[in-house]
C-alpha positions as a printed Julia matrix, in Angstrom:
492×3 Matrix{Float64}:
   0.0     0.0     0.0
   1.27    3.29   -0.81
   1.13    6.4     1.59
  -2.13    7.97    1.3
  -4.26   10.4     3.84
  -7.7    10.13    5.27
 -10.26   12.82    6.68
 -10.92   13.32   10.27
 -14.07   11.42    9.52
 -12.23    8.56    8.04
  -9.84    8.56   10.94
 -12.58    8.27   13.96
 -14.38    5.61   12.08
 -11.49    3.34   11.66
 -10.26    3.73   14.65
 -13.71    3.42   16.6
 -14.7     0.26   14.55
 -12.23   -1.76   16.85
 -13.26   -0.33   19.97
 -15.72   -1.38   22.0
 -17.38   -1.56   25.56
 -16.09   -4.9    27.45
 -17.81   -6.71   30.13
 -15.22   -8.51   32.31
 -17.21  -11.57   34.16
 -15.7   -11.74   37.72
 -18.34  -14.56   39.39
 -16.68  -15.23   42.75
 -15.93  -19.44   43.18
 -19.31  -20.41   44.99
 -18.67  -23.15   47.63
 -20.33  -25.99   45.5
 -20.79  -25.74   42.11
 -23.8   -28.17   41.22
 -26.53  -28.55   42.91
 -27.83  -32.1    43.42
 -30.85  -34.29   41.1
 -30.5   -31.19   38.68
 -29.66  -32.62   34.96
 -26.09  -33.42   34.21
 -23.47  -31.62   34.8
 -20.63  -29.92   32.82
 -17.43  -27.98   33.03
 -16.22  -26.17   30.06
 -12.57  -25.29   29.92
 -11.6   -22.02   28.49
 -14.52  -18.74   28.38
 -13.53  -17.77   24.7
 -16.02  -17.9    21.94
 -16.19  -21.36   21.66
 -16.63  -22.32   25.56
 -19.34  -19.53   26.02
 -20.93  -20.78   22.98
 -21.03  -24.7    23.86
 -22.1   -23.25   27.66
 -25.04  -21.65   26.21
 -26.5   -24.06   24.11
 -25.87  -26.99   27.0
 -27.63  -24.88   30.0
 -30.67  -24.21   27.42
 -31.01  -28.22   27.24
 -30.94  -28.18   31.36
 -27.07  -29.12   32.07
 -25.92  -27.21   34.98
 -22.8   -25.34   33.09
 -19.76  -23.46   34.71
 -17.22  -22.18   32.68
 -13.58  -21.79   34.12
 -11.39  -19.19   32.79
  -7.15  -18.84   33.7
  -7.58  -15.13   32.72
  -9.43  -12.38   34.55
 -11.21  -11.76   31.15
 -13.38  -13.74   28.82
 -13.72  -13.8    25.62
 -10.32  -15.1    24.46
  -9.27  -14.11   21.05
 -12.47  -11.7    21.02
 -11.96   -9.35   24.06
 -11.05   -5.76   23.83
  -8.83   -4.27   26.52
  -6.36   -1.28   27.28
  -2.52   -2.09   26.43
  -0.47    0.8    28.0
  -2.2     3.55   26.59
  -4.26    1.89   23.92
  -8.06    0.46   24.0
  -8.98   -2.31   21.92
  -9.18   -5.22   19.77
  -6.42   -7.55   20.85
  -6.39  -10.51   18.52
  -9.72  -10.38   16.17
 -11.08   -7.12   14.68
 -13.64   -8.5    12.81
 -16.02  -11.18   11.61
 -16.9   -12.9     8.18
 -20.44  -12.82    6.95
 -20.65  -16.53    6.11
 -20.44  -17.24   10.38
 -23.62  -17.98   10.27
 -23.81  -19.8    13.91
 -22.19  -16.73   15.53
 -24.71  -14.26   13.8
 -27.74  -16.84   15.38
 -26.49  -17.05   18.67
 -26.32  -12.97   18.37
 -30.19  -13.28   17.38
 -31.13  -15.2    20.39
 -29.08  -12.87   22.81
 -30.79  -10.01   20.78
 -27.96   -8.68   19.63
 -27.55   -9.29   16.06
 -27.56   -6.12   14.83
 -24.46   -5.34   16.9
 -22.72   -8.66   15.75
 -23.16   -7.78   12.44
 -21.47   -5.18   11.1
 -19.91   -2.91    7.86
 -17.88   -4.28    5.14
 -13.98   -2.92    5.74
 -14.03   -1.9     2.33
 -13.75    1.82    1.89
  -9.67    1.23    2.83
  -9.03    0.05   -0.46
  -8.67    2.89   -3.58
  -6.06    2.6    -5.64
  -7.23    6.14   -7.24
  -6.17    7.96   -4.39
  -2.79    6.04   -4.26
  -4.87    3.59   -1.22
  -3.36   -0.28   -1.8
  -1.36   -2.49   -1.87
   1.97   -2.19   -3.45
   3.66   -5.03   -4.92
   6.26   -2.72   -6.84
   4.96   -2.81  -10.6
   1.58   -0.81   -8.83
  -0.91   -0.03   -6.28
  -4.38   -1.98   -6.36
  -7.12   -3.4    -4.53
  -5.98   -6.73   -3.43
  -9.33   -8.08   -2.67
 -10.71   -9.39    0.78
  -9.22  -12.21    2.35
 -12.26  -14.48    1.84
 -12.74  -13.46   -2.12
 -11.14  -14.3    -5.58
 -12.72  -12.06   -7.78
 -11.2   -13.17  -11.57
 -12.08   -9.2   -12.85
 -10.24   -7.94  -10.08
  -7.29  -10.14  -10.09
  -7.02   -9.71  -14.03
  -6.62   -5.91  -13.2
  -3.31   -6.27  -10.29
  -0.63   -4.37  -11.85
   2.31   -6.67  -13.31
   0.24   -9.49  -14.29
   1.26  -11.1   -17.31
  -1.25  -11.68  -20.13
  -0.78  -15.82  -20.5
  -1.78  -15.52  -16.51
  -4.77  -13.06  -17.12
  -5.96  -15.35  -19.58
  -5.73  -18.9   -17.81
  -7.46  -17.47  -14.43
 -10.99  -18.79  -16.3
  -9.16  -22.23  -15.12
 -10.02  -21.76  -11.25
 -13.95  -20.84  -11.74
 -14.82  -24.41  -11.77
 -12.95  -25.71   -8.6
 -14.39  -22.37   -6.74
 -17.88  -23.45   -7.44
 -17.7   -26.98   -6.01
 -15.92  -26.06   -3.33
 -18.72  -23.06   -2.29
 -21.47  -25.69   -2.9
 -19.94  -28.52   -0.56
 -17.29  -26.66    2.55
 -18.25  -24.71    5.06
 -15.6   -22.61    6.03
 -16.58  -22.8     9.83
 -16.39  -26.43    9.88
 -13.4   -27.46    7.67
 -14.09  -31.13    8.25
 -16.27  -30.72    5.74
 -13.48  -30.31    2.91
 -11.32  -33.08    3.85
 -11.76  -34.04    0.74
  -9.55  -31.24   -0.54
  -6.84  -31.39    2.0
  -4.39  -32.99   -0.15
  -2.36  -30.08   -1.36
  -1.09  -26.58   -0.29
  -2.93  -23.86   -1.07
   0.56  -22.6    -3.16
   0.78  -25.68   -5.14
  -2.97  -25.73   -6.05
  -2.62  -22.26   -8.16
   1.15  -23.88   -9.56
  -0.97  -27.03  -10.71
  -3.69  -25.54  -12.17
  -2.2   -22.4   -13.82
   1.3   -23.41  -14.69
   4.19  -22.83  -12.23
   4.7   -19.4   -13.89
   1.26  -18.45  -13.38
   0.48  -20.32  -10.69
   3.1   -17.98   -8.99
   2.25  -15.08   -9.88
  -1.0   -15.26   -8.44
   0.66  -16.6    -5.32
   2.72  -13.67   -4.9
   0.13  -10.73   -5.7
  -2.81  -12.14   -4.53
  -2.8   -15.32   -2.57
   0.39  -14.75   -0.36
  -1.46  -11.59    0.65
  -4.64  -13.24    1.65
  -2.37  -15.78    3.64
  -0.22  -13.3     5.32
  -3.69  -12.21    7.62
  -3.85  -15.79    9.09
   0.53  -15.76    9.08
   0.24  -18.68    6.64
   3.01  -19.93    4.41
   1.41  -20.59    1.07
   3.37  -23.54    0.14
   2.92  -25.3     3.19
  -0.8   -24.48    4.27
  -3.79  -26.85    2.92
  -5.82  -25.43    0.0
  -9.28  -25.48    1.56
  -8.66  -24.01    4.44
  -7.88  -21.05    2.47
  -9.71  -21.91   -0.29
 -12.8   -21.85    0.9
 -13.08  -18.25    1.81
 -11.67  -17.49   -1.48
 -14.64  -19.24   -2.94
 -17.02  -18.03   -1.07
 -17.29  -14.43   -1.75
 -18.05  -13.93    1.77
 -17.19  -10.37    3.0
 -15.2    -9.16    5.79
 -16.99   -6.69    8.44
 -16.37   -5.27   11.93
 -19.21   -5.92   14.16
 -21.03   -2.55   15.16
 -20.73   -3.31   18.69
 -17.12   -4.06   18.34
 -15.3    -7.17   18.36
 -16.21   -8.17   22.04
 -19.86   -7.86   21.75
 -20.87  -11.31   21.64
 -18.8   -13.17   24.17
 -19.47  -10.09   26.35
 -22.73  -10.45   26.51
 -22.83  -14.0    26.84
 -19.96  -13.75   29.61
 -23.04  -11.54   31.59
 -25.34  -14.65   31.74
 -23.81  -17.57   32.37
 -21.52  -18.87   35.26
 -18.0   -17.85   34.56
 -15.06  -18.25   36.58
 -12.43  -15.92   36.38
  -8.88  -16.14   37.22
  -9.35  -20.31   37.35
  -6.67  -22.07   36.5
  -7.01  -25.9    35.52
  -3.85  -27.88   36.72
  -4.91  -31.38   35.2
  -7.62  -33.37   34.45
  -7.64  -37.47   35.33
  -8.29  -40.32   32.9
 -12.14  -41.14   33.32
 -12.36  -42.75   36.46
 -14.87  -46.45   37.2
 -18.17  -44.42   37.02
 -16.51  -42.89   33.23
 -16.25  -39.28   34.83
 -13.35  -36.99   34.65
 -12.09  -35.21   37.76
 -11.12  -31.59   36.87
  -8.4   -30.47   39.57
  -7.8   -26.35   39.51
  -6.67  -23.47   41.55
  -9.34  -20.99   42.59
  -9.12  -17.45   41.74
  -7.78  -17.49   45.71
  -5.19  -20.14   44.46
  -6.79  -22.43   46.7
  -6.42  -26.4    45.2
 -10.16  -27.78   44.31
 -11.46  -30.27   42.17
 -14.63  -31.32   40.94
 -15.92  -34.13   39.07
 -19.2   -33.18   36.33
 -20.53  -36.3    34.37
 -19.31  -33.66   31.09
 -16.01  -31.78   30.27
 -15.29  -29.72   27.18
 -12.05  -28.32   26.44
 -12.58  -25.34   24.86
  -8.76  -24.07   25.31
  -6.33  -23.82   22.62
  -5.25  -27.11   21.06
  -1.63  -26.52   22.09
  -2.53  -27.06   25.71
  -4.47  -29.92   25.39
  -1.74  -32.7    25.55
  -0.14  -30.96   28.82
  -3.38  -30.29   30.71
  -5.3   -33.81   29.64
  -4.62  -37.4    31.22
  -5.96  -40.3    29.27
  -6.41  -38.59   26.06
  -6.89  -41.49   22.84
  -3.84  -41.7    20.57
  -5.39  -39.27   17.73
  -6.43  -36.29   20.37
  -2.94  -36.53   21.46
  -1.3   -36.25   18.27
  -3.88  -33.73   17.23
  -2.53  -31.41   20.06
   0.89  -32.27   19.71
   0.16  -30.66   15.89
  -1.28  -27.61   17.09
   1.22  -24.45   15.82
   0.25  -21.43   16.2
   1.56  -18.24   14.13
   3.39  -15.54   15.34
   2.03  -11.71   15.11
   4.78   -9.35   15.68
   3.44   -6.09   15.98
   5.04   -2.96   17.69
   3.3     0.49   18.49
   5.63    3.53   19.26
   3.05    5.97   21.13
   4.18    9.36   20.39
   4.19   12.86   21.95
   0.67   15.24   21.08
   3.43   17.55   19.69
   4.96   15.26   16.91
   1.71   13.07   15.71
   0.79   13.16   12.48
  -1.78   15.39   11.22
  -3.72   12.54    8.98
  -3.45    9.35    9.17
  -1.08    7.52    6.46
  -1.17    4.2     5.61
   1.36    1.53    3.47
   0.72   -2.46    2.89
   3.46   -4.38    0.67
   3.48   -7.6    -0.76
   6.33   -9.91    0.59
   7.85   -9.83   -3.1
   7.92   -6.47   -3.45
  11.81   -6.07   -4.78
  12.59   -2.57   -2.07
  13.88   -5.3     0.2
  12.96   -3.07    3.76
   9.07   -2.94    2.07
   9.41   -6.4     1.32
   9.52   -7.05    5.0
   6.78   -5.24    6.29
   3.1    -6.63    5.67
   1.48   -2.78    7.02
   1.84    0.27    9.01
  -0.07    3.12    9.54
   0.8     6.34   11.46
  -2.73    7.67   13.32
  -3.49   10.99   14.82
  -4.42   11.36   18.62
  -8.45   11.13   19.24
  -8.64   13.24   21.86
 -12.66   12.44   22.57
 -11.36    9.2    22.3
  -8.58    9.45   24.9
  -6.49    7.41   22.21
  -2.61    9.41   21.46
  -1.34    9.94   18.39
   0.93    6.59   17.25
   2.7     4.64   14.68
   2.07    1.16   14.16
   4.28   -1.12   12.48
   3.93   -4.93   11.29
   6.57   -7.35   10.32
   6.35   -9.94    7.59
   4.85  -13.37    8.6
   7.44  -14.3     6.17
  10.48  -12.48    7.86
   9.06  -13.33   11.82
  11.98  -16.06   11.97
  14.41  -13.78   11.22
  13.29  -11.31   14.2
  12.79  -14.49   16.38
  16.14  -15.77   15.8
  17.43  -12.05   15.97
  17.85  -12.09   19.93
  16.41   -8.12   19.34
  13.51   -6.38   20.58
  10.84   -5.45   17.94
  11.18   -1.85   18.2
  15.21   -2.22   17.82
  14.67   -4.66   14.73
  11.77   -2.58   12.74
  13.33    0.75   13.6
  15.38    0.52   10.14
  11.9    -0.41    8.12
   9.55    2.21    9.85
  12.45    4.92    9.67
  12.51    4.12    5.98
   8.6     4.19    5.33
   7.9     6.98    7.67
  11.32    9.04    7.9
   9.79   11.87   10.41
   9.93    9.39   13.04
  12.18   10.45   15.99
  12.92    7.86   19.2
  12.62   11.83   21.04
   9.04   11.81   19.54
   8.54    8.5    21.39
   6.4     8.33   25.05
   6.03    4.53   24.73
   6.31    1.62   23.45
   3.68   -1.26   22.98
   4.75   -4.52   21.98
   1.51   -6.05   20.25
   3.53   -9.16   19.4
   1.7   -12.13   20.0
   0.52  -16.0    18.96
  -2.41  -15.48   15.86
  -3.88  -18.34   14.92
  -3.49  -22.16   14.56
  -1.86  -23.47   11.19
  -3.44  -25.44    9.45
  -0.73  -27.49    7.3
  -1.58  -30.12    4.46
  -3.46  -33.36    6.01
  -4.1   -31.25    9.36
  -7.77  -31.14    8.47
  -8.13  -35.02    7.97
  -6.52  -35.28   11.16
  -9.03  -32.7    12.96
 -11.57  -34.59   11.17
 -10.62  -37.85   12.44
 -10.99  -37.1    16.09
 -14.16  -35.36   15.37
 -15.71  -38.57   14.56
 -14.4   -40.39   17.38
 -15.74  -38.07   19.19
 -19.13  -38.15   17.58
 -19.14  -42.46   18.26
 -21.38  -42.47   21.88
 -21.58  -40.79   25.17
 -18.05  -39.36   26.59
 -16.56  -37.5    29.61
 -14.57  -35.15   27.71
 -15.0   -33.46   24.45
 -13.3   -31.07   22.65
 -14.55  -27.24   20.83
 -12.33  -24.72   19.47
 -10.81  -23.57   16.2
  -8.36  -26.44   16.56
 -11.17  -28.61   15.38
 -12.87  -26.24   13.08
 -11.12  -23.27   11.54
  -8.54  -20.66   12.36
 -11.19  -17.74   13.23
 -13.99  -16.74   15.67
 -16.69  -17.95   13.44
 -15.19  -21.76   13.21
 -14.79  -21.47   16.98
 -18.36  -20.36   17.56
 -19.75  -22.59   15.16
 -17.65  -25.54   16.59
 -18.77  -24.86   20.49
 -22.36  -24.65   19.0
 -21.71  -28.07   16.96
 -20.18  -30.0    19.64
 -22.62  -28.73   22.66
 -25.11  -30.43   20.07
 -23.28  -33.62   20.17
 -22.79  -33.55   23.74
 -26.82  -33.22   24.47
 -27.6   -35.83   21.64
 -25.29  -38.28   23.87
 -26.62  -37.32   27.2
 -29.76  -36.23   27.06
């Protein structure tokens, strides 16, 4: 993206779409947890969008439900909080429109209208010098969940032999639309045979094929911190299919697991220590420190394990052979973000923008995927800052740096946005964090294998998240929703 500049309009709107009120659930640890004769019981492990979800729908079918929580927050990859001197989104910003499940459970809380949201796509204008850059031009690079073939024909640099074969992908787009949803990515197992990179190189020709990796797909992959050539077609093929757009949720990103975090029992600040191998009556005993770090356990006839798949191995005794090496697959990608917070003196006026594609041949735009430089909001108590994000593809070079961020994208940002002084600086936020699961070639047969083990007859534990869905809060919601189905089907 080159450098362009927004109005004062444009400026509060993007920077309120992210923000958003957050309700923090702090239910003190009552002295027994389930009352006696009541319908069965259940603990759920983990209050992001996927535990709250499964909660919901198993205390509307008459299971006593409590959700523990290790943080003093819910809503895991949804909440909103204050970092130093900054309010908001944390992980996810927004929402796709094909998360059906999430948008329903809204309904029912009645509050779909502030689930749904705008389309995030006023960003993009390659007239006013607003886009992505990939060196030969500045265009629209599409959402993330869309390949339009008129738009891609149009990225600057693309040969004609490539314009002309893109007709070849229409076909495979359309099945894959009609038969995957991109919530539930067991349902394209079918098409997790290949990476995503060598799909395009297959179809098109390996000149072609990438081409379209580097100024389109590689793009699209870089939001999830995929590697092209190594992550499974569908589960970035079917958002590219399905023409699904991209919004941020009126209410902001923690709307929904907010509101669900006000009406059902959540623990706070509850950390899980282990949890035994099903005992002679087939129950699990859950053992965990209390938010007063005193040692309890309990023992429900259900447990779901809505954390993230990494921890599952660790915190789970007697898990079968393919949950275990489901867990022990479980990578998550690295975000490394940095903000430098600067003085009201030396913010910019306007805010200014740039987005590069990983090929781009200026090798210090090459590493930087986007950065923006945004005026205080006073009304908003936010300060005037400049934002900088490193290449998925050049993260291992920063891990294996032994540097801070700031020290190691000082060179990029001083080259992209030279009026940026260290005297200029207040603070520094490091935003660097895990993103989301990868999901490598055969990853979603694997997924889809314990999923029907799972689905076989009445269990102690199950497991919900976007380890066993899709890497974003709509797979998570939908797979909560899914497996709290399951879970009542067995039980009740």
């Amino acid at each position: 993206m080159s450098e362009s500049k927004f109005s004062v309009d444009q400026q509060r709107r993007t920077l309120v779409k992210g923000l958003g009120a957050t309700t923090l659930a702090l239910t003190l640890m009552p002295t027994s947890l389930f009352a006696a004769g009541r319908g069965p019981t259940a603990v759920i492990v983990g209050a992001g969008i996927a535990g709250l979800s499964a909660a919901w729908e198993l205390r509307k079918a008459g299971f006593q439900v409590s959700i523990f929580e290790k943080e003093n927050f819910t809503g895991g990859r949804m909440v909103e909080l204050k970092t130093g001197p900054l309010h908001g989104a944390t992980h996810a910003e927004g929402v796709f429109n094909a998360n059906r499940e999430m948008f329903a459970l809204g309904a029912e809380l009645g509050i779909e209208s502030q689930v749904r949201g705008e389309a995030y796509n006023q960003v993009w204008s390659p007239e006013s010098g607003l886009g992505l850059d990939n060196g030969h031009g500045i265009y629209d690079p599409g959402g993330m969940s869309d390949f339009n073939i008129e738009m891609t024909r149009k990225i600057p640099g693309l040969s004609p032999e490539t314009s002309k074969k893109l007709f070849l992908l229409q076909a495979d787009m359309d099945e894959i639309n009609a038969t995957v949803d991109p919530c539930l990515l067991e349902t394209g197992t079918v098409y997790d045979n290949e990476s995503v990179g060598d799909y395009y190189e297959r179809v098109l020709g390996k000149a072609s094929g990438k081409e379209i990796v580097n100024y389109k797909i590689d793009t699209a992959c870089a939001g999830w911190g995929w590697d092209p050539y190594s992550t499974s077609k569908v589960a970035m093929l079917s958002w590219l299919s399905s023409k699904e757009q991209f919004v941020y949720p009126r209410g902001g990103i923690a709307t929904l697991p907010a509101k669900l975090s006000s009406v059902l029992p959540v623990q706070t600040s509850t950390t899980v220590r282990y949890i035994t191998p099903p005992d002679s009556n087939g129950r699990r005993t859950i053992h965990y420190l209390a938010a007063n770090l005193e040692r309890r356990s309990v023992t429900p006839d259900v447990v779901v394990c809505a954390v993230e798949g990494k921890y599952l191995a660790s915190m789970v005794q007697g898990l079968t052979p393919k949950q275990e090496a489901l867990s022990n697959n479980c990578f998550f990608t690295k975000q490394p973000v940095v903000y430098w917070i600067l003085d009201e003196k030396h913010g910019p006026e306007e805010l200014i923008m740039g987005a590069y594609t990983s090929g781009h041949p200026d090798p210090m735009k090459a590493r930087t995927y986007h950065w923006v430089a945004m005026p205080g909001v006073p009304e908003l108590n936010q300060p005037p800052y400049v934002r900088y994000s490193l290449s998925r593809k050049h993260t291992p070079e920063w891990q294996n740096s032994d540097m801070a961020i700031e020290d190691y994208c000082w060179p990029m940002i001083k080259q992209l946005y030279p009026q940026l002084e260290k005297s200029h600086v207040v603070d520094i936020v490091d935003h660097s964090s895990d993103s989301l699961i990868h999901m490598p070639v055969g990853y979603i047969n694997q997924m889809a294998e314990v999923l029907r083990e799972q689905r076989k007859g009445k269990k102690s534990l199950y497991l919900a998240g976007e380890y066993v869905s899709g890497a974003h809060t709509g797979a998570a919601c939908a797979s909560g929703r899914s497996v709290a189905r399951e879970i009542i089907g067995h039980w009740i």
